[in-house]
C-alpha positions, 0 to 999 in steps of 0.5 A: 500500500503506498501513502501520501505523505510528503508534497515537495515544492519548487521554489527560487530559494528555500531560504527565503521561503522558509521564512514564510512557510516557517510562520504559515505552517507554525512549526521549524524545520527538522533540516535546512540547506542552502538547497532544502527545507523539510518541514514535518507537520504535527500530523506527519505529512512533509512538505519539502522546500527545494531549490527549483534549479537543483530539481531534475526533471526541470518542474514545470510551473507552479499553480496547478495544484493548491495545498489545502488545510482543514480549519475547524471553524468558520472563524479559524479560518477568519483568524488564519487569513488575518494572519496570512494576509499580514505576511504579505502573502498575495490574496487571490480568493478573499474568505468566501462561501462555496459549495464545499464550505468556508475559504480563501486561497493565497499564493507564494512568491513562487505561485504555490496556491495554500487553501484554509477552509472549514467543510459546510455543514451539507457540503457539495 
């Protein structure tokens, strides 16, 4: 049985990334390098930093996929955009109901979409 359990990211500088990711995910990283940041989440799932020129295969461009994080309120997800959005990071989806239930999405400096959301009480 395989499991997913580790999302690697390309980015410009694992460095510089971290800073954020280090305040968005609100946990150290367990290794950095110039190259790689690993972090690993309360729940056990990894989220790898790597320096995109360093990847071979060349990654292809960001956007595609969005990373998603389970709130367990409509205002923790309130709490979690005022937070976001005082990093600076780029809004691209203000706090909205959809049909699954209660979010907004931000982007990184390298174009990786983070989605925080709370389900509806009758998702479709």
């Amino acid at each position: 049985m395989r499991t997913l359990n580790y999302l690697l990211l390309a980015v410009k500088s694992p460095a510089e990334s971290a800073k954020l990711y280090t305040k968005l995910l609100s946990v150290e990283p367990v290794e950095s390098s110039p190259t790689f940041v690993l972090y690993v989440l309360p729940n056990g799932i990894k989220i790898g930093l790597w320096l995109a020129s360093d990847i071979a295969p060349a990654p292809r461009p960001a956007g595609g996929i969005e990373i998603s994080f389970t709130e367990a309120s409509r205002e923790a997800v309130t709490k979690t955009y005022e937070a976001w959005r005082a990093l600076g990071v780029k809004v691209v989806q203000e706090p909205t109901d959809m049909p699954f239930g209660f979010t907004f999405v931000v982007e990184d400096a390298d174009g990786h979409r983070l989605r925080p959301f709370v389900l509806a009480e009758r998702p479709r």
